[in-house]
N, C-alpha and C positions, 0 to 999 in steps of 0.2 A: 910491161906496158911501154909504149914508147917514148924515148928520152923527149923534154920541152924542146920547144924549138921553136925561136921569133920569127914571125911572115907580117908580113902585109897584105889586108884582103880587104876586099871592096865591098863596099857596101849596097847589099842588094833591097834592103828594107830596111827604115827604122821607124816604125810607126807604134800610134798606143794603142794599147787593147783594155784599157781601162782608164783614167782620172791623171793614177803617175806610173801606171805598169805598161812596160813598152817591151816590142819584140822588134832585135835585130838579126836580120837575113844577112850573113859574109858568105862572098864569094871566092873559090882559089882554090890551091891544089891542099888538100885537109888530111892530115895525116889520121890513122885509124883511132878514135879515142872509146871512150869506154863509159858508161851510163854512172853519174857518179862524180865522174873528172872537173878541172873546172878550167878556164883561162881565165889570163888576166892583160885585160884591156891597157894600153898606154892611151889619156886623154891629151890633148894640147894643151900643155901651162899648167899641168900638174905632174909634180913628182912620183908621188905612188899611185903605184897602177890600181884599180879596180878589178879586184877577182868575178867571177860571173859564172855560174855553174850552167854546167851545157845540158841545153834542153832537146838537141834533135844531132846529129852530124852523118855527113858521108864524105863520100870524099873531092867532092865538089862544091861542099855547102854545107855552113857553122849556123845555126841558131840558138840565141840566146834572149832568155830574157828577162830583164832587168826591171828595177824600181828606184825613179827617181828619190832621192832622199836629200840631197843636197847638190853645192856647184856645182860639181866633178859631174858626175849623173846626170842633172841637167845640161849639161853642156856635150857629154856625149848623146843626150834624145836631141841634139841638135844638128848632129855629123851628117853628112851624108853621100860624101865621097870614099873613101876608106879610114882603117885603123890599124895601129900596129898592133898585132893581137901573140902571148904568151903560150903557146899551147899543149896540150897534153899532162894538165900540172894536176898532180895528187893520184890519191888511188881511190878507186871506184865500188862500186858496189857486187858483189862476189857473186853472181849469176849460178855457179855450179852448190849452192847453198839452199835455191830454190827446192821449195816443195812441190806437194801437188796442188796446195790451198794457199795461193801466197796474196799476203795484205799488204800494198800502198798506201802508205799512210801520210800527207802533204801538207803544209799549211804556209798560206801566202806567197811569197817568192821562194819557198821551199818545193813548191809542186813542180816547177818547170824540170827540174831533175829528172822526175820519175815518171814524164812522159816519155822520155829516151828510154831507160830502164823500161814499163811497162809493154815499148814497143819490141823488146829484143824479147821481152821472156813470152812474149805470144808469139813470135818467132820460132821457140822454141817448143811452141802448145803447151804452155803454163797455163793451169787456171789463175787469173788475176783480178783481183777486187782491189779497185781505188778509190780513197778515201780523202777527198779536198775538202778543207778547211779553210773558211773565209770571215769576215765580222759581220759583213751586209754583202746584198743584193749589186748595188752597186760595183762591186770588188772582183767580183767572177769573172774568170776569164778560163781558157784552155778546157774549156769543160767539156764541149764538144768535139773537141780534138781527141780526148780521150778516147769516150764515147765510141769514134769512128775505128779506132782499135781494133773494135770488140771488145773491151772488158768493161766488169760492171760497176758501174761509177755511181757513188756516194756521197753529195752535197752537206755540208753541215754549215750554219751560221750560227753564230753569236744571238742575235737579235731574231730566229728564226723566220726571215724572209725568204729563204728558199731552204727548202730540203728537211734536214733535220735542226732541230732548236739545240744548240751550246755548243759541245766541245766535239775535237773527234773522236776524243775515245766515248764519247756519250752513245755513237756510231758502234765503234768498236764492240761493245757490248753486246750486242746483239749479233754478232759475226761469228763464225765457225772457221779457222786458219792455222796452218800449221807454221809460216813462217812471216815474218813482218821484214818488211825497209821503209825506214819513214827519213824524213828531210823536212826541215823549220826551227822554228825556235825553241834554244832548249827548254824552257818551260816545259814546252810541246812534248820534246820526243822524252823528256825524264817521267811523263805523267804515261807515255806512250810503253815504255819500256816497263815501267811499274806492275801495267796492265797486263803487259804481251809476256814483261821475260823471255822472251825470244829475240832477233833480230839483229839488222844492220843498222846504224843510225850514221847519216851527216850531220858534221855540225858545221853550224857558222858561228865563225870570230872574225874579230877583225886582224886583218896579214898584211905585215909590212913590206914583204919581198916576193910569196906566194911561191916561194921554192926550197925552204925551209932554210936561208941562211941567217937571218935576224930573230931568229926563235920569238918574235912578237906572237906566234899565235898559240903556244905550249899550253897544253891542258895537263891533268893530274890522269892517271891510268894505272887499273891493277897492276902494269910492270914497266911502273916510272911514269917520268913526265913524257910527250911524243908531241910533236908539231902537228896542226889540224892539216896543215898544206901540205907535209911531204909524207906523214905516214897515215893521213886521213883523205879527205874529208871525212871518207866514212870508216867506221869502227864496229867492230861488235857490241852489242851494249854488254855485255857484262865483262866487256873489259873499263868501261868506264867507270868513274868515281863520281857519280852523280852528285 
């Protein structure tokens, strides 16, 4: 994959698509990344960057998209000139692992991922089933973007206002797949992986460098500890130690 490498790109959109979930449009020359990857944003008047998993890329053009949580976040949904952006950082989701029934499996700012991902593996004429996870009605976004794909999209809420009532694997159940990639909270992908026993899984921690030199992001793994940022995000699950 391609070594990281700082640019400065311009900011072609940063608007919300939800309450505090916002999508950023960069523009500039974008080196080839991969479904998976992530960069990490420099904001002004902060020291550590914000990691940000890529939800679309070419080579003219970075989409990402984010959820306000605190200053840092709120202050970059406020940019709208450029940003110094990290890019190429981690390793991706393993495309040649693809079956013929493959399951996306998403929840909350874990889905923007695996619209990148589910766009390449229909590229490939994958059959692909995705499966977004939200709490309410309110919270949806990207859902049509999916949709516009072609693959077959799966709504689940908490509170069932749209789609299916609870969890995603409540979804799951009822699905026929020979291979999973899921992205979100580990709660999420350990109740996911329990299920499936198959698959790729991202995780999110929180990374002090986002290139594996302050080992701030080190998980436990059948062979040893490994940094989320330089030898993941994403993982096999059964190499993890759930």
């Amino acid at each position: 994959m391609p070594s990281m490498k700082e640019v400065v790109l311009a900011i072609k959109e940063n608007h919300p698509l939800t309450s505090d979930v916002y999508r950023l449009v960069l523009a500039g020359k974008i080196d080839t990344m991969h479904p998976g990857q992530f960069v990490n944003l420099k904001i002004p008047g902060y020291y550590l960057r914000r990691p940000i998993s890529i939800c679309d890329a070419n080579k003219n053009q970075l989409t990402l998209i984010y959820k306000v949580v605190g200053k840092g976040t709120d202050k970059l949904s406020k940019l709208h000139t450029e940003v110094n952006v990290l890019t190429s950082l981690g390793n991706g989701y393993n495309l040649t692992n693809a079956k013929k029934h493959n399951l996306l499996v998403g929840g909350g700012v874990g889905i923007p991922p695996l619209y990148f991902l589910a766009k390449e593996l229909k590229r490939q004429k994958k059959d692909v089933t995705v499966i977004l996870g939200f709490n309410k009605k309110n919270e949806l976004f990207y859902v049509n973007e999916f949709k516009k794909l072609g693959v077959k999209v799966i709504v689940t809420t908490l509170d069932g206002s749209v789609g299916v009532k609870g969890l995603v694997t409540d979804a799951m159940k009822k699905l026929h797949y020979d291979y999973v990639y899921a992205c979100g909270p580990i709660p999420m992908l350990k109740a996911v992986y329990t299920l499936a026993k198959v698959g790729e899984y991202s995780l999110e921690e929180r990374m002090g460098c986002g290139f594996g030199a302050c080992m701030g992001c080190t998980i436990k793994t059948e062979e040893g500890a490994k940094r989320v940022c330089k030898d993941g995000p994403v993982f096999l699950g059964k190499e993890i130690i759930w």
